[in-house]
PyMOL Python script that loads the backbone (N, CA, C, O; Angstrom):
from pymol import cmd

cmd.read_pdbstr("""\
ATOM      1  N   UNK A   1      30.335   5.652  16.540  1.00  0.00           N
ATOM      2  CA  UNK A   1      29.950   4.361  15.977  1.00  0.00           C
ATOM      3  C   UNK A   1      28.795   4.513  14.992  1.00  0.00           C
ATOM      4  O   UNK A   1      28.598   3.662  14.125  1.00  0.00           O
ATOM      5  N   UNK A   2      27.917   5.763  15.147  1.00  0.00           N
ATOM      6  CA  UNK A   2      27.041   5.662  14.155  1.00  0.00           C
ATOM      7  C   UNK A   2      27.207   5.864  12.699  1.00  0.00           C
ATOM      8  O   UNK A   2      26.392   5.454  11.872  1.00  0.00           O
ATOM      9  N   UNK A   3      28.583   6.684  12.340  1.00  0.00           N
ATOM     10  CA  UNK A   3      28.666   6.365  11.353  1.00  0.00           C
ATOM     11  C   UNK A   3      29.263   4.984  10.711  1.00  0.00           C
ATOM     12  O   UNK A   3      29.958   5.188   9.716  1.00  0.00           O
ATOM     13  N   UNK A   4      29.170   4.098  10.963  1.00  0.00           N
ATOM     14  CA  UNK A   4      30.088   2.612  11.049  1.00  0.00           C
ATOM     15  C   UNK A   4      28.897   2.184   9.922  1.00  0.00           C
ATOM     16  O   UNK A   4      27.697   2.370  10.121  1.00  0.00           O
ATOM     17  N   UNK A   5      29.593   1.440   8.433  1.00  0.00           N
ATOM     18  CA  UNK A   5      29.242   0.896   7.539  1.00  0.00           C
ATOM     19  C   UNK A   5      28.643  -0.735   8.298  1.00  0.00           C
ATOM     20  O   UNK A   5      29.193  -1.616   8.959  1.00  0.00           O
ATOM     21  N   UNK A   6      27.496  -0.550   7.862  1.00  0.00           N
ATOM     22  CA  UNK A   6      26.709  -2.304   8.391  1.00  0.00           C
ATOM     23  C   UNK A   6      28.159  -3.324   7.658  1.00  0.00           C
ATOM     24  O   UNK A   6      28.392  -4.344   8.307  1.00  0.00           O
ATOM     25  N   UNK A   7      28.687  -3.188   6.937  1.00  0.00           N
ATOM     26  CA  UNK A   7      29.238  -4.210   6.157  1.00  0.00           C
ATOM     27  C   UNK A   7      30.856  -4.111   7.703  1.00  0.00           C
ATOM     28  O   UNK A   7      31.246  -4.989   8.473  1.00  0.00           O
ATOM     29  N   UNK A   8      31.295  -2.741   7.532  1.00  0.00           N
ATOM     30  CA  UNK A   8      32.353  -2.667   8.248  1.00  0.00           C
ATOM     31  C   UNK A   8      32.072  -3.265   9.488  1.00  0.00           C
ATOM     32  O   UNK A   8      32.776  -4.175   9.927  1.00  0.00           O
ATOM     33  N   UNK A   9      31.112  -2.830  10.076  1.00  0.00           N
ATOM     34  CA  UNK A   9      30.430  -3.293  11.466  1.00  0.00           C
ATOM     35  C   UNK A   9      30.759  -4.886  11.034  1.00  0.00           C
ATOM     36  O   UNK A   9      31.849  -5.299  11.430  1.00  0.00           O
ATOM     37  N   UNK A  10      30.133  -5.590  10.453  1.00  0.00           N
ATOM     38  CA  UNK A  10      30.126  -7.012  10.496  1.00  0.00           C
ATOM     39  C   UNK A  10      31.440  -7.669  10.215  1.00  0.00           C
ATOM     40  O   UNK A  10      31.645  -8.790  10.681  1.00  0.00           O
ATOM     41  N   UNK A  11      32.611  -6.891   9.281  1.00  0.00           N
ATOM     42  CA  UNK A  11      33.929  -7.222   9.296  1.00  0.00           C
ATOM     43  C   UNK A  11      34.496  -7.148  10.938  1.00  0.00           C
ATOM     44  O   UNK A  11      35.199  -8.003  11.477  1.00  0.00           O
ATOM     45  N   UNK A  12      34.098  -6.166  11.423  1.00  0.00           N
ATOM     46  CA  UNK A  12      34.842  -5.967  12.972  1.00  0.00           C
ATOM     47  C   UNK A  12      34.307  -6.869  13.859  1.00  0.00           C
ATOM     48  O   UNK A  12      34.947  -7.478  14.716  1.00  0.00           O
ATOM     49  N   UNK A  13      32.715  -6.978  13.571  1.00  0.00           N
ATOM     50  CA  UNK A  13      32.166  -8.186  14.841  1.00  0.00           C
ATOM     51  C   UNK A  13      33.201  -9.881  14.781  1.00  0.00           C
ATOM     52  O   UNK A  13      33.540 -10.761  15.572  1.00  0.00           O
ATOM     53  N   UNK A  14      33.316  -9.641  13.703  1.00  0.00           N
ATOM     54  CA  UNK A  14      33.897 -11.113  13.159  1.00  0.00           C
ATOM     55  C   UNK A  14      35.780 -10.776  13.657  1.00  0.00           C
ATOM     56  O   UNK A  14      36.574 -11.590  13.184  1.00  0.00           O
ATOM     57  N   UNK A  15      35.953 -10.449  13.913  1.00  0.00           N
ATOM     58  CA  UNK A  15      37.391 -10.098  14.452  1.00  0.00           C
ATOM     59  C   UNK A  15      37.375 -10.120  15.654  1.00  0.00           C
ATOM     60  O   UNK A  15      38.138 -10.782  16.357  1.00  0.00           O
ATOM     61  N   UNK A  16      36.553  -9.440  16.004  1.00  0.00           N
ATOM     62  CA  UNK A  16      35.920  -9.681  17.896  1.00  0.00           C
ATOM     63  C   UNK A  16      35.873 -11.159  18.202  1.00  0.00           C
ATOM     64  O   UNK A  16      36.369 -11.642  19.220  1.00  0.00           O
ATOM     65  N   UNK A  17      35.295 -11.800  17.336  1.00  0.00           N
ATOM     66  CA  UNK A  17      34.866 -12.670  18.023  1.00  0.00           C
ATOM     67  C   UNK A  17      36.097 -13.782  17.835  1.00  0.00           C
ATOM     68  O   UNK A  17      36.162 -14.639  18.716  1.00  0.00           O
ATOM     69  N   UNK A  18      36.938 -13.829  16.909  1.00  0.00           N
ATOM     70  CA  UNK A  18      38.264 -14.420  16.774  1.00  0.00           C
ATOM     71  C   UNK A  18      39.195 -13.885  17.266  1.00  0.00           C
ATOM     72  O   UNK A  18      40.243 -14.516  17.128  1.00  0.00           O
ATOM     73  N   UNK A  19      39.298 -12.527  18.050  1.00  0.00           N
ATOM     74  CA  UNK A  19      40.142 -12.433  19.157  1.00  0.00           C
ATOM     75  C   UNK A  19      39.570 -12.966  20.228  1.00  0.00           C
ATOM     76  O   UNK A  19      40.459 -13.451  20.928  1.00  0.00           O
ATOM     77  N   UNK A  20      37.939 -13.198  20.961  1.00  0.00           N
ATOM     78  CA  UNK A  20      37.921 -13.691  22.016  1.00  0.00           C
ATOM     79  C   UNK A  20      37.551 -15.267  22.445  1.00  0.00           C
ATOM     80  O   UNK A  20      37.332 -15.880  23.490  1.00  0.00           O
ATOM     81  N   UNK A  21      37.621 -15.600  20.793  1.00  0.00           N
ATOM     82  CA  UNK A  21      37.678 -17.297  21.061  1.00  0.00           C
ATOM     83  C   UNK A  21      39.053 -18.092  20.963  1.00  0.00           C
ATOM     84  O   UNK A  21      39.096 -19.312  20.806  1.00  0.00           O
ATOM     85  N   UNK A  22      40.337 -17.152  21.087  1.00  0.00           N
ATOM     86  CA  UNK A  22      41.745 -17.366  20.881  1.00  0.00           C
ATOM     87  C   UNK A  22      41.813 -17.240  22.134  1.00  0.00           C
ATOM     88  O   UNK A  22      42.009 -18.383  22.548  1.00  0.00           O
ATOM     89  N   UNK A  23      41.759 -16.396  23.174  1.00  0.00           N
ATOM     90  CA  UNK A  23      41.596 -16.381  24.425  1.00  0.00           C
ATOM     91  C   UNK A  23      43.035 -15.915  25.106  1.00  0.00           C
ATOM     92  O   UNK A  23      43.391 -16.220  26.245  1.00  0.00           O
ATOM     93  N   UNK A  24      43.506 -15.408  24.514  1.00  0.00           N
ATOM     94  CA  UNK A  24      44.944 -14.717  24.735  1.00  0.00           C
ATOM     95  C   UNK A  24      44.685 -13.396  25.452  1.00  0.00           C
ATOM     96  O   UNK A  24      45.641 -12.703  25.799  1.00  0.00           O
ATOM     97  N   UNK A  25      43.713 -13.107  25.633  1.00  0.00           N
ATOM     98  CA  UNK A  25      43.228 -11.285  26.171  1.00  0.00           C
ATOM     99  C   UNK A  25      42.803 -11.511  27.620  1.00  0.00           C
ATOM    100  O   UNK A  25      42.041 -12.321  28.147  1.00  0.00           O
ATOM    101  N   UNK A  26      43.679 -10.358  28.154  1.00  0.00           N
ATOM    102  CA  UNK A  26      43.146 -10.436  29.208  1.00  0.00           C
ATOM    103  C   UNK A  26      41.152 -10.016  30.128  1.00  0.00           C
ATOM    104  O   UNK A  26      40.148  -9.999  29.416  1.00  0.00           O
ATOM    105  N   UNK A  27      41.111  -9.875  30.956  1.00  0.00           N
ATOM    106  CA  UNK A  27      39.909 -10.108  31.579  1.00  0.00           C
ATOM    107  C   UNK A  27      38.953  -9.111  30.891  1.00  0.00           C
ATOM    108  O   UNK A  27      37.978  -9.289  30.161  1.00  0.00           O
ATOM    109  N   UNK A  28      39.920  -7.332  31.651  1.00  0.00           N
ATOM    110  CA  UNK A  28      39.594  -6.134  30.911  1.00  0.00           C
ATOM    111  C   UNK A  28      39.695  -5.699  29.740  1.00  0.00           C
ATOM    112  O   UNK A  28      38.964  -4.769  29.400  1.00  0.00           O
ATOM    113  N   UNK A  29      40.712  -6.311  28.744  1.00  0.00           N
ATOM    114  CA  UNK A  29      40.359  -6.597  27.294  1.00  0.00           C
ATOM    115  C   UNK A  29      39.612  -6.804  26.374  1.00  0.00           C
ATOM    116  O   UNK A  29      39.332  -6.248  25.312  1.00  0.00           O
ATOM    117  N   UNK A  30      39.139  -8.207  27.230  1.00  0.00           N
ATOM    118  CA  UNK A  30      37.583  -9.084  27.103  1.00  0.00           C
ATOM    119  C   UNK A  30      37.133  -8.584  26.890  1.00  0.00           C
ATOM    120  O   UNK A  30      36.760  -8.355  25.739  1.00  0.00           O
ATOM    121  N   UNK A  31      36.818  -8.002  27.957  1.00  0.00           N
ATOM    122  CA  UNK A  31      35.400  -6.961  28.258  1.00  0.00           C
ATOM    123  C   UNK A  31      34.961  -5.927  27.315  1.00  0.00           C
ATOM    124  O   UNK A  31      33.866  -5.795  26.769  1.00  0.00           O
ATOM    125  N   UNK A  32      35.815  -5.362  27.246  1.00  0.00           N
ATOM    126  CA  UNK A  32      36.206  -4.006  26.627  1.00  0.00           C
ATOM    127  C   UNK A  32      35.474  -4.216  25.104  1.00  0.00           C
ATOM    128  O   UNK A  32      34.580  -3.629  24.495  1.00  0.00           O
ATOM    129  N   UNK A  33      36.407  -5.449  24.819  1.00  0.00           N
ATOM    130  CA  UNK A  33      35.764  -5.320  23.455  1.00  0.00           C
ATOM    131  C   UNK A  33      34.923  -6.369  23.087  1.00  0.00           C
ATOM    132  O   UNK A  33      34.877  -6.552  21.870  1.00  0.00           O
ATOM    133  N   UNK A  34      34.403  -6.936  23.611  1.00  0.00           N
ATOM    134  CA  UNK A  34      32.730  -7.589  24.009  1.00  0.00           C
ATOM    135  C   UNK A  34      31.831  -6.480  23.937  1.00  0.00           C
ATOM    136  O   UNK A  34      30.923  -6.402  23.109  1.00  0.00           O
ATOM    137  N   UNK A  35      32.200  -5.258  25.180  1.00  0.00           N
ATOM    138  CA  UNK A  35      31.355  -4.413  24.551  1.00  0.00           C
ATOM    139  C   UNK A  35      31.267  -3.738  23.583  1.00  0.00           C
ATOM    140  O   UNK A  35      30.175  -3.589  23.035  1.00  0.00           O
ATOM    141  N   UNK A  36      32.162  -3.274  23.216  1.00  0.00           N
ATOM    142  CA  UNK A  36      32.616  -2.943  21.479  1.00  0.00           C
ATOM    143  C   UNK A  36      31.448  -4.048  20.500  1.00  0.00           C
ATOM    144  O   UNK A  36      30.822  -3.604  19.538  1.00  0.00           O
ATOM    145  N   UNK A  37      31.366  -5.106  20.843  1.00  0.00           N
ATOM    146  CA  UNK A  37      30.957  -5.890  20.068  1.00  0.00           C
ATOM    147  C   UNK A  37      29.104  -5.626  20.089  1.00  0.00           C
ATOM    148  O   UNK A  37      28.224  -5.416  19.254  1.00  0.00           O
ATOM    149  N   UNK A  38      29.163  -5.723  20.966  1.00  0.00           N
ATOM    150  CA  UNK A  38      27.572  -5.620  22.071  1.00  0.00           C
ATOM    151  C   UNK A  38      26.897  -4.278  20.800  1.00  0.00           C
ATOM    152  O   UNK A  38      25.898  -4.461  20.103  1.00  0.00           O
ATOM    153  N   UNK A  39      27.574  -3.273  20.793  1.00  0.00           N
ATOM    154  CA  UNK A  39      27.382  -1.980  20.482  1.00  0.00           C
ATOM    155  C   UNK A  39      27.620  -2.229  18.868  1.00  0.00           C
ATOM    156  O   UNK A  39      26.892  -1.490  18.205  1.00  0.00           O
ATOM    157  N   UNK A  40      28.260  -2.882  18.268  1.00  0.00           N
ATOM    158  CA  UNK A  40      28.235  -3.183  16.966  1.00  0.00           C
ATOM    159  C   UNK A  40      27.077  -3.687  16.609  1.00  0.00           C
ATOM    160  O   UNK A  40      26.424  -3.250  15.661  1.00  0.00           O
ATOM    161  N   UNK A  41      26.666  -4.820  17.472  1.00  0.00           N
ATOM    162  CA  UNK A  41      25.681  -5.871  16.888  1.00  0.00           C
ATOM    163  C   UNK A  41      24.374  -5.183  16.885  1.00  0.00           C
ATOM    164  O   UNK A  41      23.594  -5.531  15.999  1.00  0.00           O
ATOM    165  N   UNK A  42      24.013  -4.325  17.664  1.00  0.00           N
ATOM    166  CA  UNK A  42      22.665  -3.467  18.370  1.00  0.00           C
ATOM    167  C   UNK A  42      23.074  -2.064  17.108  1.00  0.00           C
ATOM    168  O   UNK A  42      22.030  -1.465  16.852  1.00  0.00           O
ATOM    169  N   UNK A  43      24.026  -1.602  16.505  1.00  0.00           N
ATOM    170  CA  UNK A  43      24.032  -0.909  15.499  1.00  0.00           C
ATOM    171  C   UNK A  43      23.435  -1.653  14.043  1.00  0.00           C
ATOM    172  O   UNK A  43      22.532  -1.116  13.401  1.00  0.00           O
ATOM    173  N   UNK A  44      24.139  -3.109  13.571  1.00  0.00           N
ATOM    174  CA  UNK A  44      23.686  -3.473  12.348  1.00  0.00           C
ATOM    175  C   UNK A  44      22.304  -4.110  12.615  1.00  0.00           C
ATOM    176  O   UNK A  44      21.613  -4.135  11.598  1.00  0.00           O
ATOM    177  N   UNK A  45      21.677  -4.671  13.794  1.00  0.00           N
ATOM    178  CA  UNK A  45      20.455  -5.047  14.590  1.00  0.00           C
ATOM    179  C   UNK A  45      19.645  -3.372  13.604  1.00  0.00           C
ATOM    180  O   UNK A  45      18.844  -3.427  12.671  1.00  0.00           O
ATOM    181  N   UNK A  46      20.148  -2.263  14.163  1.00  0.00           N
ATOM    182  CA  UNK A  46      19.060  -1.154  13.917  1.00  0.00           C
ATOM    183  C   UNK A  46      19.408  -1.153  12.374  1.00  0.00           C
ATOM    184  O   UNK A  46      18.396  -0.653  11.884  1.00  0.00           O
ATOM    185  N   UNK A  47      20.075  -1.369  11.578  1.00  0.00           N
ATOM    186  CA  UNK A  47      20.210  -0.883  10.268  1.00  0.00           C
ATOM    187  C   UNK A  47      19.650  -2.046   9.276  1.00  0.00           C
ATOM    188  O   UNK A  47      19.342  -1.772   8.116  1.00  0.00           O
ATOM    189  N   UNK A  48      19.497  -3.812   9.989  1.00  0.00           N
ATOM    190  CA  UNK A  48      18.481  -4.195   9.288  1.00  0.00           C
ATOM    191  C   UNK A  48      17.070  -4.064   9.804  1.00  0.00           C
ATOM    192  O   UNK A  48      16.153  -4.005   8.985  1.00  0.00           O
ATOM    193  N   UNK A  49      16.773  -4.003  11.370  1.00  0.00           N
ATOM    194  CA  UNK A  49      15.409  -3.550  11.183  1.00  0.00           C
ATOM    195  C   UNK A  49      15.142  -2.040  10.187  1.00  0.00           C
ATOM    196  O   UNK A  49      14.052  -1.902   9.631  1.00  0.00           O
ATOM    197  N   UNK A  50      15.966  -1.229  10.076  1.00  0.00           N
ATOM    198  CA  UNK A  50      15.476  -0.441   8.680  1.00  0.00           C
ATOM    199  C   UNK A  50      15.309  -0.480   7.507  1.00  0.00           C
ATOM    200  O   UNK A  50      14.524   0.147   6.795  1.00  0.00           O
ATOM    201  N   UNK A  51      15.948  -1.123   7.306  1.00  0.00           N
ATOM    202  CA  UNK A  51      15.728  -1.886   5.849  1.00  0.00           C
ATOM    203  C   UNK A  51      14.870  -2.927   5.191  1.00  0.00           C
ATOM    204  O   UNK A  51      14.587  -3.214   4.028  1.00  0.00           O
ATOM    205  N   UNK A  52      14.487  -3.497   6.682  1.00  0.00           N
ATOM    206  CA  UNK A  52      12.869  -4.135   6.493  1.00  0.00           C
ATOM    207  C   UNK A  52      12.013  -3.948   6.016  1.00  0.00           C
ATOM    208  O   UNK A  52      11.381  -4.380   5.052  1.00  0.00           O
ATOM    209  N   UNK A  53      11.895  -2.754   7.204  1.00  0.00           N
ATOM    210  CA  UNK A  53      10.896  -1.379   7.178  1.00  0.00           C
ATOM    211  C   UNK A  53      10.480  -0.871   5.516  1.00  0.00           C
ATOM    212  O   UNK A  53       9.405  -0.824   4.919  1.00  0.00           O
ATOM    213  N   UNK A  54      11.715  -0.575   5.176  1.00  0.00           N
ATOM    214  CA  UNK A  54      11.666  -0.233   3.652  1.00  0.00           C
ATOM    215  C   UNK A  54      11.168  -1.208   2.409  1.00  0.00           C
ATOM    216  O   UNK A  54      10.513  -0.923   1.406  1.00  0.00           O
ATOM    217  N   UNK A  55      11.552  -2.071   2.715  1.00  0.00           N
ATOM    218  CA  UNK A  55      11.486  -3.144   1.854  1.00  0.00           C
ATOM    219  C   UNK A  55       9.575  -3.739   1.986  1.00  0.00           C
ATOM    220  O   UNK A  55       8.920  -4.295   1.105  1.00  0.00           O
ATOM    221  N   UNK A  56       9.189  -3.403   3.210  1.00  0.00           N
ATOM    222  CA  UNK A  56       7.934  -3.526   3.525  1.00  0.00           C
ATOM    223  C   UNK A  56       7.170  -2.558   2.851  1.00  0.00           C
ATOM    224  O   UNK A  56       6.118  -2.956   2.349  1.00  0.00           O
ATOM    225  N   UNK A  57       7.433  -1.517   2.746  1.00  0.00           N
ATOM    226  CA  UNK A  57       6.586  -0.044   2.379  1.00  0.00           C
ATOM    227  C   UNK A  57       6.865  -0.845   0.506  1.00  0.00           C
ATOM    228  O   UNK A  57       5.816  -0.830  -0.139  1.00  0.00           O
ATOM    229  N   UNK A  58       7.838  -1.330  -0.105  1.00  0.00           N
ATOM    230  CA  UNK A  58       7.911  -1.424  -1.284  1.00  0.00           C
ATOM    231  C   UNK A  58       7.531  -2.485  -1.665  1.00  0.00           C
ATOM    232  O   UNK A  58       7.807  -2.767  -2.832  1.00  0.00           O
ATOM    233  N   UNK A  59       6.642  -3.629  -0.722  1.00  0.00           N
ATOM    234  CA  UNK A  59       5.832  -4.591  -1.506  1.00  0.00           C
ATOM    235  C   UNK A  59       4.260  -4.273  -0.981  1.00  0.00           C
ATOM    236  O   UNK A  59       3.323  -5.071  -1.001  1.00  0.00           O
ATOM    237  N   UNK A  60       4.246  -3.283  -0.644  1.00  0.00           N
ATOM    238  CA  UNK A  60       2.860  -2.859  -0.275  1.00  0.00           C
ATOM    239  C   UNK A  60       2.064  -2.927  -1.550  1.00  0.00           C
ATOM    240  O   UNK A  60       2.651  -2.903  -2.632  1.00  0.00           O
ATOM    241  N   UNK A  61       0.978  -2.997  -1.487  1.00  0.00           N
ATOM    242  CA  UNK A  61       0.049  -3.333  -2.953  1.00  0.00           C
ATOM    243  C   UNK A  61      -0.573  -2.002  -2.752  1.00  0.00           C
ATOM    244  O   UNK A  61      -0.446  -1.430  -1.670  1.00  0.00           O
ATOM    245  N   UNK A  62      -1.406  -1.344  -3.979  1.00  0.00           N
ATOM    246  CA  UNK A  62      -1.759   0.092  -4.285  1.00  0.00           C
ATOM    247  C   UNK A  62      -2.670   0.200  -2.932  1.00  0.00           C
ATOM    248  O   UNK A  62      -2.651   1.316  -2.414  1.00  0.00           O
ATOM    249  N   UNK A  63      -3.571  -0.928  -2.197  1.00  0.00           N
ATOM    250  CA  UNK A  63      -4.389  -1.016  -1.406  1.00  0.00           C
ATOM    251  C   UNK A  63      -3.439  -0.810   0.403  1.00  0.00           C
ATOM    252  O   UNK A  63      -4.130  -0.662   1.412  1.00  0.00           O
ATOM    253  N   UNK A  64      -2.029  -0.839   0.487  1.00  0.00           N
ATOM    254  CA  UNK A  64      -1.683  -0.868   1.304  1.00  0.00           C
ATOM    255  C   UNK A  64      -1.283  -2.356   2.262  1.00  0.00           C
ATOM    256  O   UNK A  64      -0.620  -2.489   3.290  1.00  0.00           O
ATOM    257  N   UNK A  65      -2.113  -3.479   1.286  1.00  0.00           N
ATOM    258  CA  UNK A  65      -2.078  -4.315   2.167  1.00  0.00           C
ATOM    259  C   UNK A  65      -0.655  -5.318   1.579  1.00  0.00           C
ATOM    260  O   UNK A  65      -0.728  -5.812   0.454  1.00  0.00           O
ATOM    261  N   UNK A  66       0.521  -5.531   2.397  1.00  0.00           N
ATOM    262  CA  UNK A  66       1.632  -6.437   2.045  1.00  0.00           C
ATOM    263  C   UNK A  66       1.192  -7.452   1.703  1.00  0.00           C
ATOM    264  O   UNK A  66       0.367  -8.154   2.287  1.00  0.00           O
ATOM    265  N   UNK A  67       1.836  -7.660   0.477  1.00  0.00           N
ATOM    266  CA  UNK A  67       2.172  -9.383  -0.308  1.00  0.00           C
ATOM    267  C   UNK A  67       3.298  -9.924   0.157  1.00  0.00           C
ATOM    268  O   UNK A  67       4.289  -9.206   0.288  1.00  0.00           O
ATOM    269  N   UNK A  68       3.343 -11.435   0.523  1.00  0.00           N
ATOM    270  CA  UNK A  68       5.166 -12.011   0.118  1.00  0.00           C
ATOM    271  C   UNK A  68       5.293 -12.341  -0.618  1.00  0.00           C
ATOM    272  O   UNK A  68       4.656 -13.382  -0.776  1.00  0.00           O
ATOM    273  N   UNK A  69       5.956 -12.011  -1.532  1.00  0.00           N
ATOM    274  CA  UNK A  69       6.322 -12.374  -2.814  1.00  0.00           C
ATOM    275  C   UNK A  69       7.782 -13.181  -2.877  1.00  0.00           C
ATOM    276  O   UNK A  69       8.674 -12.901  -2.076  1.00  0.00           O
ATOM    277  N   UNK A  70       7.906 -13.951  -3.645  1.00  0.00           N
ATOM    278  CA  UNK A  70       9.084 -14.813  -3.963  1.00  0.00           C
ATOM    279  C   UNK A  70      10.550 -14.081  -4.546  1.00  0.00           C
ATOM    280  O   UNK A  70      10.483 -13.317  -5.509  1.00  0.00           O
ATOM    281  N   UNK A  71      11.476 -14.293  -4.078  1.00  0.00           N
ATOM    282  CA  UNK A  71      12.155 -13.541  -4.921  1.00  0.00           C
ATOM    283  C   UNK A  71      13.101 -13.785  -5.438  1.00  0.00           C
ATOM    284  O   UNK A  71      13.832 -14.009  -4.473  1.00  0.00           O
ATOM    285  N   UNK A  72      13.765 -13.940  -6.407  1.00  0.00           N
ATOM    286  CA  UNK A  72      15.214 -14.933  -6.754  1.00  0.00           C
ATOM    287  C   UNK A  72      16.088 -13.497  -7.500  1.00  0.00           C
ATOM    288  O   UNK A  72      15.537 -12.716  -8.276  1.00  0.00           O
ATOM    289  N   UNK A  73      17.662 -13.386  -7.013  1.00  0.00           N
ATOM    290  CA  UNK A  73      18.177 -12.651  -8.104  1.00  0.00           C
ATOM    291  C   UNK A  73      18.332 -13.346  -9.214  1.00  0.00           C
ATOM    292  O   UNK A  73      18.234 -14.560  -9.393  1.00  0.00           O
ATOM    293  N   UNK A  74      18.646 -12.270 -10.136  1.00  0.00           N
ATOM    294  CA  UNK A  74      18.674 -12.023 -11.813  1.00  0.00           C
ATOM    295  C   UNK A  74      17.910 -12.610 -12.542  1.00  0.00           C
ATOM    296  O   UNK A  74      18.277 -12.849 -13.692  1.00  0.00           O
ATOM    297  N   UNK A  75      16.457 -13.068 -12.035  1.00  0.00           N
ATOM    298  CA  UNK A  75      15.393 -13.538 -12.951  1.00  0.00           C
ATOM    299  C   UNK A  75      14.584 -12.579 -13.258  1.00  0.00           C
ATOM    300  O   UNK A  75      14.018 -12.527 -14.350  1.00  0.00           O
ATOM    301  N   UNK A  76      14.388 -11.398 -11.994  1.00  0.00           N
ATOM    302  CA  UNK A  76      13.814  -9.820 -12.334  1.00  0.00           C
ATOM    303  C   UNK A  76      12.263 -10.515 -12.300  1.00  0.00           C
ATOM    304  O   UNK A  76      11.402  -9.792 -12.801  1.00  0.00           O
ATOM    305  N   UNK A  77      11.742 -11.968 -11.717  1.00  0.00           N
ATOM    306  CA  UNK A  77      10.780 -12.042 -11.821  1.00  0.00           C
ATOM    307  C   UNK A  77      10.171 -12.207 -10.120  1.00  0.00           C
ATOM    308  O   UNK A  77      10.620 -13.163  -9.487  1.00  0.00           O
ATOM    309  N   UNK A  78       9.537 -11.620  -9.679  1.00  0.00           N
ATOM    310  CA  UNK A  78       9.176 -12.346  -8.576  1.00  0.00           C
ATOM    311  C   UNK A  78       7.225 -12.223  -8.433  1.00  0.00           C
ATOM    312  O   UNK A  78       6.381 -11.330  -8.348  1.00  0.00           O
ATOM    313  N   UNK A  79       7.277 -13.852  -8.482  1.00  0.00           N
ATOM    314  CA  UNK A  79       5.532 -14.073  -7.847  1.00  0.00           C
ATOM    315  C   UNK A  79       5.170 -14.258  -6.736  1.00  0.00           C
ATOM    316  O   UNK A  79       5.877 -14.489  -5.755  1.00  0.00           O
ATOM    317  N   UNK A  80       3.759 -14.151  -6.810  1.00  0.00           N
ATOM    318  CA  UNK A  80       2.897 -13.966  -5.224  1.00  0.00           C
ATOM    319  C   UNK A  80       2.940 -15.307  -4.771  1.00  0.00           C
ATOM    320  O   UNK A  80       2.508 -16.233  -5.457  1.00  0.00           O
ATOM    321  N   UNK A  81       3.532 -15.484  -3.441  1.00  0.00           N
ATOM    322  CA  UNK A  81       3.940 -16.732  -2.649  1.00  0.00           C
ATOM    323  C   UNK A  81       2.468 -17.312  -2.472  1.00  0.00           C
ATOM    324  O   UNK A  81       2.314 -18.488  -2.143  1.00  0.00           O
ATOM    325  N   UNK A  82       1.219 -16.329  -2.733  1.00  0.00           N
ATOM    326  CA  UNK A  82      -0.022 -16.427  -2.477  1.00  0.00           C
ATOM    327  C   UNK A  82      -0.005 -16.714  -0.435  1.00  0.00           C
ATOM    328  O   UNK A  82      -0.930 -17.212   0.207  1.00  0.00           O
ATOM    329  N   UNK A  83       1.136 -16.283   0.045  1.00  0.00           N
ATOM    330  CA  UNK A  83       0.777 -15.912   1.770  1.00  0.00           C
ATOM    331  C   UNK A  83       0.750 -14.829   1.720  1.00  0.00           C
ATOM    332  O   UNK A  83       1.865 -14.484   2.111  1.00  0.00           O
ATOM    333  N   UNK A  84      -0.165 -13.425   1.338  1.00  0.00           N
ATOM    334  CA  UNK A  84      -0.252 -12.234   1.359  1.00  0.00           C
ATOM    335  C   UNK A  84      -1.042 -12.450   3.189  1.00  0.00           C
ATOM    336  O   UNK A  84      -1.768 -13.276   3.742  1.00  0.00           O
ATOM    337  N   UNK A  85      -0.177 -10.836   3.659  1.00  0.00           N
ATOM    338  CA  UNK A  85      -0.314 -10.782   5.155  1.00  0.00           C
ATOM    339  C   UNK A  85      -1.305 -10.074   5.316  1.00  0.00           C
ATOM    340  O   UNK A  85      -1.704  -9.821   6.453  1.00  0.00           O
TER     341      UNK A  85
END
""", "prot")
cmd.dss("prot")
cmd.show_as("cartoon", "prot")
cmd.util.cbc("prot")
cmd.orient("prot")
């Protein structure tokens, strides 16, 4: 599972969850792939807390200390929300 694309992961959670709200599966089925699901969600769970992470280190100011900055695509502009943390 670790190599599983965050995007693929989230195509499959979403299939999971429309096979088990159809309710045609049996008990051990369920289960089965509930946990399948469990184990998906706790995979793309770790791949956006990493990307946080990153995204944190890249609004760090030369001083270290994080800004939030605003951000909109394709304006390429983003200003200081002035809530620096």
């Amino acid at each position: 599972m670790a190599g599983v694309k965050f995007e693929q992961a989230m195509a499959r959670l979403e299939a999971i969850v429309a096979e088990l709200e159809k309710g045609d599966l049996s008990l051990d089925e369920s289960l089965k792939i509930f946990e399948e699901g469990v184990r998906l969600s706790k995979n793309c769970l770790k791949v956006l807390e990493e990307a946080e992470r990153k995204i944190e280190v890249l609004v760090q100011d030369k001083n270290g200390k994080k800004q939030l900055r605003a951000f909109s695509f394709g304006s390429g502009d983003s200003r200081d929300s002035g809530l620096g943390s």
